[in-house]
BAZA-302744 format. One record per residue (C-alpha): residue in three letters; x, y, z. Coordinates in steps of 0.1 Angstrom, whole numbers, padded with zeros to 4 digits, always signed. Each point is the difference from the previous one (the first is absolute). Example, Ala and Ser with C-alpha at 12.3 -4.5 7.8 and 13.67 -1.06 7.14 Angstrom:
<recs>
Ala+0123-0045+0078;Ser+0014+0034-0007;
</recs>
This chain:
<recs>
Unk+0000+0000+0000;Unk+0008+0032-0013;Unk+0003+0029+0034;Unk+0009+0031-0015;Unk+0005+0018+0032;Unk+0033+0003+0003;Unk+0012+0000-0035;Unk+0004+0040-0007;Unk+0026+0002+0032;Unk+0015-0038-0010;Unk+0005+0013-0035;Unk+0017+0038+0013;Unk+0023-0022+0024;Unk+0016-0020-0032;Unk+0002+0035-0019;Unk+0018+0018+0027;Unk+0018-0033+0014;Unk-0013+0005+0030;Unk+0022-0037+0017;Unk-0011+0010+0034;Unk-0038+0007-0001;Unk+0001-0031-0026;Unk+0016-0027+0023;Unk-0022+0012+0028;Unk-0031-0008-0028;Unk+0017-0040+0002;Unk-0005-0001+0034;Unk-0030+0021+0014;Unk-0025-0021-0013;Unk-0014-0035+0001;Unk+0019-0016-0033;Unk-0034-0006-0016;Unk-0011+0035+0006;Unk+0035+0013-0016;Unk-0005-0024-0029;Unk-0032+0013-0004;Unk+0010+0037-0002;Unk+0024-0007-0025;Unk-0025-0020-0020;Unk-0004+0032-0021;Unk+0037+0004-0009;Unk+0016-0016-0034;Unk+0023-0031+0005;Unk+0034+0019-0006;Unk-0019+0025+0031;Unk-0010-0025+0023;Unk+0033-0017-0003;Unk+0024+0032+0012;Unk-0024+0007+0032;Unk+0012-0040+0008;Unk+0034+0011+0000;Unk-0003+0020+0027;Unk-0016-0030+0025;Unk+0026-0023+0014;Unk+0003-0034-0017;Unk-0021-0022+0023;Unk-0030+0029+0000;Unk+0002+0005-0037;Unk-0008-0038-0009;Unk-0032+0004+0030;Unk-0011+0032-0024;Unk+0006-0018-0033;Unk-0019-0032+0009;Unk-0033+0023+0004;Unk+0003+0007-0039;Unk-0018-0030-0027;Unk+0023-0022-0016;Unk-0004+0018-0031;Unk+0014+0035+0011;Unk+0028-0018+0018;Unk+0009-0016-0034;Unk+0000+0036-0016;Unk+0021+0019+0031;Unk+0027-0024-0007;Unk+0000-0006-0040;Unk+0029+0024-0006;Unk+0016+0003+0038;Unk+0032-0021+0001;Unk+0004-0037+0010;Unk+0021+0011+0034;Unk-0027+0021+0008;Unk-0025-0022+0000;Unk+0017-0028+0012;Unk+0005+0022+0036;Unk-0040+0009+0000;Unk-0005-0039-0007;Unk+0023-0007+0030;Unk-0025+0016+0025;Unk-0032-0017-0014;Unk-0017-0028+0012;Unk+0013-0032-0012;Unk-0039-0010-0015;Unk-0002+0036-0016;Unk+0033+0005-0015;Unk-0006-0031-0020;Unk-0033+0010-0010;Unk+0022+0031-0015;Unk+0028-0014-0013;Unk-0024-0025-0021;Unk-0013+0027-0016;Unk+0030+0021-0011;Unk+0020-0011-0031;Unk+0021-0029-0005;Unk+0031+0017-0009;Unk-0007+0025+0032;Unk-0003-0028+0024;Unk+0033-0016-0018;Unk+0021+0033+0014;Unk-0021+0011+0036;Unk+0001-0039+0012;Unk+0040-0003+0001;Unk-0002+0035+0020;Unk-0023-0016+0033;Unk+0022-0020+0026;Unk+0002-0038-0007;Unk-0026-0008+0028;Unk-0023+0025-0016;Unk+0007-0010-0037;Unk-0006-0045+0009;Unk-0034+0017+0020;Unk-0014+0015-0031;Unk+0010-0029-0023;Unk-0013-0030+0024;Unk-0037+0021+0001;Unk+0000+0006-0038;Unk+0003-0035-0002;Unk-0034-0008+0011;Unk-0031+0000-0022;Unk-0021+0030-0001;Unk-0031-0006+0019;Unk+0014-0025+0027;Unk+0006+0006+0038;Unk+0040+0000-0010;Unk-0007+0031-0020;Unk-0017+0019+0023;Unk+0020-0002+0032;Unk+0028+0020+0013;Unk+0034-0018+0020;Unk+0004+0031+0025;Unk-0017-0019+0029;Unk+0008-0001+0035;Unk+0014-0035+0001;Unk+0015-0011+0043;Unk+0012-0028+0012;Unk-0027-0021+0025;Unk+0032+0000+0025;Unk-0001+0043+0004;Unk-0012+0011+0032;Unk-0027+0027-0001;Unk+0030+0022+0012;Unk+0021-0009-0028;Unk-0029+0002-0026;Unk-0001+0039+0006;Unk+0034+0006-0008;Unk-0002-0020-0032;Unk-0028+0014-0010;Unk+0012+0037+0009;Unk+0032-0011-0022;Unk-0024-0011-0033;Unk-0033+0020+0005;Unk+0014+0026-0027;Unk+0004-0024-0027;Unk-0034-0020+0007;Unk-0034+0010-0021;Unk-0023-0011+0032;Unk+0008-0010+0034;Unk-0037-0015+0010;Unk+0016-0036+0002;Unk+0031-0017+0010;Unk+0005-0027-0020;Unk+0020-0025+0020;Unk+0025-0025-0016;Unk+0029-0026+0007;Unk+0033-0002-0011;Unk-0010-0014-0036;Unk-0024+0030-0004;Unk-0033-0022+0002;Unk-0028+0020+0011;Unk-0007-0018+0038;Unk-0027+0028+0013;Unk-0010+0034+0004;Unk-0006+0029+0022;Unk-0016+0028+0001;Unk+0017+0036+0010;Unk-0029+0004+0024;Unk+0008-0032+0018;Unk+0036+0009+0002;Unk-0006+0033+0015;Unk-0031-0019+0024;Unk+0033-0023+0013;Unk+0022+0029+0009;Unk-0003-0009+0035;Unk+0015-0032-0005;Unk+0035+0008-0022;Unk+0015-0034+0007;Unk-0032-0016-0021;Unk+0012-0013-0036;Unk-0015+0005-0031;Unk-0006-0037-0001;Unk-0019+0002+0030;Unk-0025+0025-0011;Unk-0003-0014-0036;Unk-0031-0009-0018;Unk+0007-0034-0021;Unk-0027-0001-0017;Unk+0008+0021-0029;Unk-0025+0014-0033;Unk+0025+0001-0026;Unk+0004-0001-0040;Unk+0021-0017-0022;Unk+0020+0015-0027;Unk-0017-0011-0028;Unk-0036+0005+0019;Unk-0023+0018-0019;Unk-0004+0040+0010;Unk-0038-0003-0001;Unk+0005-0033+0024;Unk+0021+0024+0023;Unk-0022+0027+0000;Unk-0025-0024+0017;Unk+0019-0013+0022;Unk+0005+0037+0013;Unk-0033+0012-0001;Unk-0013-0035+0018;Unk+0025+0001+0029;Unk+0000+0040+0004;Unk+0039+0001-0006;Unk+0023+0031-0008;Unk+0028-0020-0011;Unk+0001-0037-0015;Unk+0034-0020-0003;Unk+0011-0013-0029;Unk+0018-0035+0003;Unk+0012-0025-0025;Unk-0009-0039-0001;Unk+0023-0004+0026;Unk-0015+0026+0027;Unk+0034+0025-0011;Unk-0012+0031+0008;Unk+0002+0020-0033;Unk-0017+0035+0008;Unk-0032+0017+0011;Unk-0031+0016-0020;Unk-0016+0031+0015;Unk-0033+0009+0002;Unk+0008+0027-0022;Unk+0007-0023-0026;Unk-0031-0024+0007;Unk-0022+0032-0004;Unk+0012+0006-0038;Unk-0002-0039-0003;Unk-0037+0003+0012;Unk-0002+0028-0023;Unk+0013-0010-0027;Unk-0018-0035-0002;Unk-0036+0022+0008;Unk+0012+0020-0033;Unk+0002-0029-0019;Unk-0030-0018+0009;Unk-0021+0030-0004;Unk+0016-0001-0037;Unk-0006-0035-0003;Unk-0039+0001+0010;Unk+0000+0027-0026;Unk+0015-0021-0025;Unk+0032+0013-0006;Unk+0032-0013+0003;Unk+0016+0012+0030;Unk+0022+0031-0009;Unk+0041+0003+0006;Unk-0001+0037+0004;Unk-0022+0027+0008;Unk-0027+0008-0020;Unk+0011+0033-0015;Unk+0035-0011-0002;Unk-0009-0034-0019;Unk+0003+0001-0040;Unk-0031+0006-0017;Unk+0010-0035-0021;Unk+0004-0021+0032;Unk-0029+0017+0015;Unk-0024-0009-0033;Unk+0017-0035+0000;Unk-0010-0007+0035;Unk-0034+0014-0001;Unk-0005-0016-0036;Unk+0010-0039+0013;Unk-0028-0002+0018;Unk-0024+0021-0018;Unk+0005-0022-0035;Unk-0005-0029+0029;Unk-0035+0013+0009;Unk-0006+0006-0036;Unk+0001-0031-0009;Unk-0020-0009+0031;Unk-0028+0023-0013;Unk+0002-0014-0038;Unk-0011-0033+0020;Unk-0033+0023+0014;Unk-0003+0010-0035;Unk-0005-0035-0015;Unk-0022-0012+0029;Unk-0028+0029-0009;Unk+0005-0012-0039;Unk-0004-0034+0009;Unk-0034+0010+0018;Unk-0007+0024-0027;Unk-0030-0016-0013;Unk-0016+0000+0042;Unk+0001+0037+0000;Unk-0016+0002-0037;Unk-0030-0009+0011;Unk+0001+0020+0037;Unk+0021+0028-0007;Unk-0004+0016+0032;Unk+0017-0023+0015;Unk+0030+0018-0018;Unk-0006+0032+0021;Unk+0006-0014+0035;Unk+0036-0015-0017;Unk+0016+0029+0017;Unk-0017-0006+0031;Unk+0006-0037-0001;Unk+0040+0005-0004;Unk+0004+0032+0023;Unk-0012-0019+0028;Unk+0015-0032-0002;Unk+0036+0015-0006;Unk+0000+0026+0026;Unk-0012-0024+0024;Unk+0027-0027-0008;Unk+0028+0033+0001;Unk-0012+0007+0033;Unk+0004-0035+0015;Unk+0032-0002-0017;Unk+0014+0034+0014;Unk-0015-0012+0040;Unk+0018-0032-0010;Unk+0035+0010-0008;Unk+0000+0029+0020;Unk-0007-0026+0028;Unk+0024-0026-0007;Unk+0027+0032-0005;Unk-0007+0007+0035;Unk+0002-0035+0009;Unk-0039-0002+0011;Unk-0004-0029-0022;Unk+0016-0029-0002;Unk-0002-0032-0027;Unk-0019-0020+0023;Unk-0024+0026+0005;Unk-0020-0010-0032;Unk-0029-0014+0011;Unk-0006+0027+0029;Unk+0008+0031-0030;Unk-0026-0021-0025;Unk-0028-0002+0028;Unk+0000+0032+0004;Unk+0001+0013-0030;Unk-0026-0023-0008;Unk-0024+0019+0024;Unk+0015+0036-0008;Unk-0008-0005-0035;Unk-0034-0014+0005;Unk-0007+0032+0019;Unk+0017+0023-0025;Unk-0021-0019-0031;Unk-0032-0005+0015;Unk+0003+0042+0008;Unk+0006+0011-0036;Unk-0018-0031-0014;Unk-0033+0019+0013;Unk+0009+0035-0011;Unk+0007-0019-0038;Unk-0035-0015+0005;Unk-0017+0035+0000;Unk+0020+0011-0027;Unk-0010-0030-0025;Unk-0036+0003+0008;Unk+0001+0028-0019;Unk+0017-0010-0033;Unk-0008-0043+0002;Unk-0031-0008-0014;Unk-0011-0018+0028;Unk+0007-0005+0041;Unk+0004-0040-0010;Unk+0030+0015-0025;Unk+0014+0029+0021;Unk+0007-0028+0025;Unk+0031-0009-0023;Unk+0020+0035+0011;Unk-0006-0007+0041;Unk+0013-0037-0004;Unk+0028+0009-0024;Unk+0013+0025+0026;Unk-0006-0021+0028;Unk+0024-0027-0014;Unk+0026+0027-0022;Unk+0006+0012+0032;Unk+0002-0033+0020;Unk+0025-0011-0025;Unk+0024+0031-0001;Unk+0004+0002+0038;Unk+0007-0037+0001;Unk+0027+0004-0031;Unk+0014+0029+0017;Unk+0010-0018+0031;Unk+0008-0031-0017;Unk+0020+0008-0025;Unk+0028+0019+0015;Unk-0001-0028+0029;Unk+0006-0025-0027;Unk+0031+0024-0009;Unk+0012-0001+0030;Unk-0003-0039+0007;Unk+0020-0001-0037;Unk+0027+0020+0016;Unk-0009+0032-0019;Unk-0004+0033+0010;Unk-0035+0001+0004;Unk-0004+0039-0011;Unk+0006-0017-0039;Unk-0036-0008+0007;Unk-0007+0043-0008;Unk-0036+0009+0002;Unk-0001+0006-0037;Unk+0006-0035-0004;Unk-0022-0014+0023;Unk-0028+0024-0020;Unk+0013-0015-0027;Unk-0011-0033+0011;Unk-0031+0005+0014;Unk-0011+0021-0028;Unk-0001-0031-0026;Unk-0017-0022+0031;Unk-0024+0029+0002;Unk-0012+0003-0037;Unk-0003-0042+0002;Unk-0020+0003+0029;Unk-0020+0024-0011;Unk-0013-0011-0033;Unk-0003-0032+0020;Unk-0022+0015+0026;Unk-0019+0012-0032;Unk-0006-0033-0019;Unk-0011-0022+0033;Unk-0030+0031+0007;Unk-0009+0014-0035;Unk+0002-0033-0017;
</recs>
């Protein structure tokens, strides 16, 4: 966000190189609040005011700004320079940076970091995007179970600076596997008893993630156990790193975004919308659109092959609006409850039967409600009650049928290991639509004969 506030004196201070009243700017303010302010300056701009914060304070203000305007800030700054401002960031951001700056710059700023620094960055690039190994960052409080409280102070006053979160102390042994935790409040609850070691206070039992785990899978784990920080471990319980619940937040988000673009039948996008090509962005939109195209071409041919039906009672061909309208829009809102739902983790696999009984009496409800309402109407255009009756019924079981697709079908997804937001709401319309026109004309054959 864009606060012009303090731009006109921000701007003067540059002009007049004004280094005092501009390094006071760097540390007066909340970091977000001073990225913020500077939101209105150009790249080259925003990057001089950072010169004037010290090194540590500058990478805290930098982090506040989106990937892309990092990327920009540093296209034309060189490699040493950047390679100091990558020294300060968090181990789980910096990566996230250096990912997205050119090959040959990462080829020269890489050699710059310290050894321990450079083998960090490479081991987390190493694991797949979109898995727990990813995500996490190695600055963790890691003690040994033999400290004493007394002891675990002064370790922790001695790391503290270089740690992104001190909410738990991960405890470990001599080869590094994870044995416990504790939390910073039960260290500081135990100050009256010093000689007590870590491995005394320790929880065992331990919610943790694998490396090659899933981010959506840790997000839930998160959310379901009320964690700020999960450890990541390898298949050997080596402790590897933690994820943030900073992190799980843009998981969470992130996943939302692309099952809201899923139920809309699109194809989740890599970038945001105004910043992703106009090509990509038809592409994406157009998969699923010549999808439900083809989907519709199926309606298409069921009204031909009924064509001679509504020949002879061609007001039956008004309420074909009607007929479709309902039954999709009741199947996408069964399918949106459903995946939002199982998203959430409300409902499970084996929660089938319970989701299809009651849907089973929602959608009675829903039909029997509008079935009446499209009685009323066809009394007035049918040419008799006996043959309005065909509109009430047709609704009655249109709707029945899209509320039970709409559940079904994205549990069926889910049971096939898919993600069940494939199942979009245009194609479960899509379905019901056809089922609607053959229940219809159905309907109309058994009472008009």
């Amino acid at each position: 966000m864009v606060n012009t506030l303090l731009l006109p004196e921000l701007r003067e201070m540059l002009a007049l190189s004004q280094d005092l009243e501009l390094r006071e700017f760097c540390t007066a303010l909340n970091a977000g609040r001073t990225a913020e302010f500077m939101e209105g300056l150009d790249d080259a701009d925003v990057w001089r005011v950072l010169q004037f914060a010290e090194p540590e304070r500058r990478a805290e203000i930098f982090g506040y700004f989106d990937e892309d305007r990092q990327l920009a800030m540093l296209a034309d700054e060189p490699a040493a320079e950047t390679a100091r401002l990558i020294e300060e960031i968090p181990a789980d951001d910096r990566v996230d940076l250096i990912q997205g700056l050119p090959t040959q710059a990462v080829d020269e700023i890489l050699p710059l970091l310290p050894t321990s620094e450079r083998r960090d960055i490479e081991r987390l690039r190493s694991y797949p995007e979109g898995t727990a190994g990813a995500l996490m960052t190695t600055e963790v409080a890691k003690l040994a179970e033999k400290l004493t409280v007394s002891e675990a102070f002064d370790e922790l006053a001695a790391i503290a600076r270089d740690l992104e979160t001190i909410y738990y102390l991960y405890i470990v042994d001599d080869n590094n596997l994870l044995r416990g935790i504790v939390s910073t409040r039960q260290l500081v609850s135990s100050l009256k008893h010093k000689s007590r070691t870590l491995g005394e206070l320790m929880e065992t039992d331990v919610v943790a993630a694998l490396a090659g785990e899933d981010q959506e899978s840790v997000a839930e784990k998160v959310e379901r156990f009320n964690l700020l920080a999960i450890p990541v471990i390898d298949s050997g319980r080596q402790m590897l790193g933690i994820i943030t619940h900073d992190d799980v937040i843009d998981v969470v988000r992130e996943e939302l975004t692309e099952d809201a673009q899923r139920i809309a039948a699109v194809e989740p996008f890599d970038d945001d919308f105004l910043r992703i090509g106009l090509f990509t962005l038809s592409y994406k939109r157009g998969l699923w659109l010549t999808i439900l195209f083809f989907a519709a071409l199926l309606t298409a041919f069921a009204l031909r092959h009924y064509e001679s039906e509504l020949a002879v009672n061609a007001w039956l061909v008004w309420f074909i609006p009607l007929i479709i309208s309902s039954g999709g829009n009741s199947g996408s809102q069964s399918a949106t409850l459903v995946i939002t739902a199982m998203t959430g983790g409300e409902v499970e696999l084996s929660d089938l039967p319970k989701v299809l009984s009651r849907e089973l009496r929602v959608a009675f409800m829903l039909g029997g409600f509008l079935a009446a309402f499209g009685f009323l109407v066809a009394l007035f255009v049918a040419p008799s009650a006996v043959a309005a009756m065909v509109i009430p019924i047709t609704l009655l079981g249109v709707i029945m049928c899209g509320c039970l697709c709409g559940v079904t079908l994205p549990i069926l997804f889910k049971r096939l290991g898919l993600d069940p937001a494939l199942m979009s709401n245009p194609f479960v319309a899509g379905i019901v639509d056809i089922l609607g026109i053959v229940i219809y004309i159905n309907v109309a054959r058994l009472i008009l004969g």
